[in-house]
Each structure stands twice: as C-alpha cells, then as structure tokens.
N, C-alpha and C positions, 0 to 999 in steps of 0.2 A: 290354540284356543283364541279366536277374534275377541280383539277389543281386552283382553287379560291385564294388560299393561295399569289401564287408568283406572282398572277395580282395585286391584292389589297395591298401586300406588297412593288410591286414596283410603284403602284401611290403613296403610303405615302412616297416615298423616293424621287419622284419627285415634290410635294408639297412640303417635307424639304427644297429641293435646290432650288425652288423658293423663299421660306420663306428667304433662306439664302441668296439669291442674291439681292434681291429687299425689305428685311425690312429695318426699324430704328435701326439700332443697339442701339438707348437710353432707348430703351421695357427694354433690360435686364441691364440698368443702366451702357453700356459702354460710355459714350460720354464724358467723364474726361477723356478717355486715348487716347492716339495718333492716330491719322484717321490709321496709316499703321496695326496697332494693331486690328483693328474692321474695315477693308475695307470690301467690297464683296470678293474679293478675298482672305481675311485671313478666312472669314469665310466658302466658300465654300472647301477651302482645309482644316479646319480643321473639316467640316462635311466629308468630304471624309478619311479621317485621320479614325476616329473614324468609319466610316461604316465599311471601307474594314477591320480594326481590329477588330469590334464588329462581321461582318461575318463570319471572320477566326476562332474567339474564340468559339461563337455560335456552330458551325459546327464542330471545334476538342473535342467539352465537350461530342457533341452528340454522335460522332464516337469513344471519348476513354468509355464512358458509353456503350458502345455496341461492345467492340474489337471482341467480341466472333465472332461477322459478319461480320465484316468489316475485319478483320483478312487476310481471303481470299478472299476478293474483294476491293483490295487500291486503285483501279481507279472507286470506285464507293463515294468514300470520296469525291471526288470532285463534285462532282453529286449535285449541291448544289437544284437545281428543285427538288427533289426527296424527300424533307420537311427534318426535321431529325435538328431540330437547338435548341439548349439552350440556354432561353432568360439571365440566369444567368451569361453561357460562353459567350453572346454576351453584357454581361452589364463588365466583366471584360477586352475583347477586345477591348471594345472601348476607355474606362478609360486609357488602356496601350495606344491604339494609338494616342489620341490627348494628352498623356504625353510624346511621342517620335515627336508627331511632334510641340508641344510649345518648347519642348527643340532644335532642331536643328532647327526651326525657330527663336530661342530668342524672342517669342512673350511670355505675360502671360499665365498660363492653368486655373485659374478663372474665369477672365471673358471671354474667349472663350468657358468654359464649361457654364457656366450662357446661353450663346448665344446658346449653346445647347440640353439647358432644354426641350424649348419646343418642337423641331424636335425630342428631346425622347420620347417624349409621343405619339407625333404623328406616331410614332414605335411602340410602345404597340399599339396603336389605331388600326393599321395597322392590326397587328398580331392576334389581337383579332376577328376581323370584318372578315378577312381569313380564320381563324378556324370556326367562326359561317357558312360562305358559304359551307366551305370543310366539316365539320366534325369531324376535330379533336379538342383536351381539351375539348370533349364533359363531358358531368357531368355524377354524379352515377343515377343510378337508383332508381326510386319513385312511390310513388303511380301517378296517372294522377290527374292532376287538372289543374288550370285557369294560375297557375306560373307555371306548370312543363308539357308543353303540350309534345306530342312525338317528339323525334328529333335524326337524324340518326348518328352514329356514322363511323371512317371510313370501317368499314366492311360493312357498309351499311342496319345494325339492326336499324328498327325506335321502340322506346319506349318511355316514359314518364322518364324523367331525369331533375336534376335539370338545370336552364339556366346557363351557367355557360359558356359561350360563349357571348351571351346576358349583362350578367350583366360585362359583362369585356370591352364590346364597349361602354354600357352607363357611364361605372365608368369613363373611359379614356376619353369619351367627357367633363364628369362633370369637370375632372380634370386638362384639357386640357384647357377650359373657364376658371376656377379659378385662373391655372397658368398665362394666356394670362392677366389676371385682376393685379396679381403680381409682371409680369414683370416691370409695368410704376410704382410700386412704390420707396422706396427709401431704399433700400435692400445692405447688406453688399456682395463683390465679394463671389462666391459661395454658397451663397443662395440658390436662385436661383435655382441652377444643384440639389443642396441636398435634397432638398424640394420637385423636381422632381421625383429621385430616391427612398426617401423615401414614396412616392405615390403610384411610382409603385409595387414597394416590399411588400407597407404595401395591397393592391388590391392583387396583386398575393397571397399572402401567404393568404388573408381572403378565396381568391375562391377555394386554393388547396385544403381546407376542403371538396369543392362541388364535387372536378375533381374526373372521374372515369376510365380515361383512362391510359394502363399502366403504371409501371414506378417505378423505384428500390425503395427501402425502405430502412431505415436508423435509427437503433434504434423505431423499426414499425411506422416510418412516413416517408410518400414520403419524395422523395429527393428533389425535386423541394418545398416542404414545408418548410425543412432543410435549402436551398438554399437561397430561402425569406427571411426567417428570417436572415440571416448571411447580407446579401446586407440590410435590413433596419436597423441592429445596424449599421453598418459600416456609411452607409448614416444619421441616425440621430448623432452619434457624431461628424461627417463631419461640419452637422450644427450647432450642439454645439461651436464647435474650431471655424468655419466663423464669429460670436458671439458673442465669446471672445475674441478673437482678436482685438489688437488697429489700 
C-alpha cells in the first residue's frame, strides 16, 4: 500500500498526545512529584521535545548513511515523506531532546522519560505496522509455507519471506500490554523508559536476523544489528544503575 508508512506513523503519534494529555500520570509512578512536574502540559511538550529530536536524529543517521546521494540533493534531506528514517538515530534524538528540554525546563528527565515509555512503543508499534502495509523491513527470502507466505517488498517482488514485518507488530502489541501492566506497579524512576528501550532493541536486534532488505554491514553484520545491540547494553545497564540507586 503506497505511502502507508507516514499515515499509520502519524496516527501512533496522535494517539501518543492523547495518551499524554488525558492519562494518570500515576501509570508511570509520577504522583510523589509536584503536579507542575507531570501536568498535561509538562508532558505533552516533553513528547514534543523528544519527537521533533527523535525525527531530526532518525533522518540525519539515514541521510549521513547514504551521503553518496544525498550529497547532490540537500533539499531532498528534508523530504521527511519520502521514508529514509533510522530507528536508532531516532532513539538517540529523542534521549538528547527531552535531556535539553528537562534541563532548560528544570523539571526531572526520569520520570518524564518513564511517562514516555509507552508513547515509545507505541513508535515502534507504528513503524512496524507501516512497514507491513508499505513493504519495507520486508524479511529474507524462504522457502513458502504456512509462516512465510508471499509478501512484497518495496520494488514490488511478491515471494515467500520470512514475517518479519508481522512479527514486529505482534512483539510491540505483546510489549506494549505488558509495559501498560508495569507501569501501575511500584517501579524505581527510570525503569520504566529502560525497560522500554531494552524491549525494543532486544525485538529489533532478534528480527534483524530475519530482515532482508538492504543495508551497510559492519564487521559482516547489518548495521542496524550492530545498532540494537549497542541501544540494549546501553538500556539494560540504564536499568542496572535505576536499581542500585538509593
């Protein structure tokens, strides 16, 4: 389905800011801290924080991974319609933005990241369910069977490939329910977010195994493999340190 990616991307991102205007902020264990600290309004600008940073980052990973082209087309950088995003550069953009905008708001960046645990997911969710409509992060190629029926890629080749589009919407619903279960319970600040992230990274890096579409290599492993794996150590000793912490 043309164009599927940036519909279904920007409902999960109007869902977020609903999530974020009209939840409990106690889901993600904020209600010990000062109402101005976890309003609606602290939290919708600091999902905005982190979007437009996670977009920006997303989109400069994609376009310095590919200067060769983009080289002699700089106004097509901004082309963000045009697909071209790295979820890795969008997981580092975001982290930087809602740490620029905790610090020039003086609010905490714990529990507003905690509070943005599950609007992450529901990003992965997004992205994943976008790619299954459009076609792209289609999987490798396989024999045909009852789990790998045909399925097109973007060039528009239908063949038998593993789901690997498929298994990335149902991992982020399972994970998405499990986190929503996590959030009411009784979780150290940053949790939460780590918990999150290491979710996501540890699903991406399982499915990169599957993916068949292109993409630089690093030591002959995708990079986006490479990638995962670096964001889930980073994120599990995140929660290590949330942990130990008094």
């Amino acid at each position: 389905m043309p164009n599927a990616f940036p519909v279904v991307f920007t409902l999960g991102v109007l869902v977020n800011f609903l999530w974020l205007g009209l939840s409990d902020p106690a889901r993600a264990e904020t209600s010990r801290l000062p109402d101005e600290n976890t309003s609606p309004t602290a939290r919708i600008d600091a999902g905005l924080s982190a979007l437009t940073a996670g977009l920006i980052g997303a989109r400069a990973c994609f376009v310095l991974l590919h200067w060769g082209y983009y080289a002699n087309r700089l106004i097509e950088t901004f082309w963000f319609w045009q697909g071209g995003l790295s979820w890795i550069g969008g997981v580092v953009g975001a982290v930087i933005g809602l740490g620029v905008y905790t610090a020039f708001s003086h609010r905490p960046f714990w529990p507003l990241a905690d509070i943005l645990a599950l609007p992450g997911v529901v990003i992965a969710l997004s992205c994943w369910a976008g790619c299954l409509l459009e076609g792209c992060a289609y999987g490798r190629r396989t024999d045909a069977g009852f789990w790998t029926p045909p399925a097109a890629d973007i060039f528009g080749s239908r063949v038998a490939r593993w789901p690997t589009q498929t298994a990335g919407t149902v991992l982020n619903l399972v994970m998405l329910a499990a986190l929503y279960w996590l959030a009411g319970r009784h979780l150290r600040h940053g949790t939460l977010v780590c918990m999150s992230l290491s979710l996501i990274a540890a699903s991406s890096l399982a499915l990169s195994f599957a993916r068949g579409d292109l993409v630089f290599l690093l030591a002959g492993l995708r990079l986006d493999t490479v990638g995962a794996a670096v964001i889930l150590l980073l994120a599990l000793c995140g929660l290590a340190l949330c942990n130990l912490r008094r």
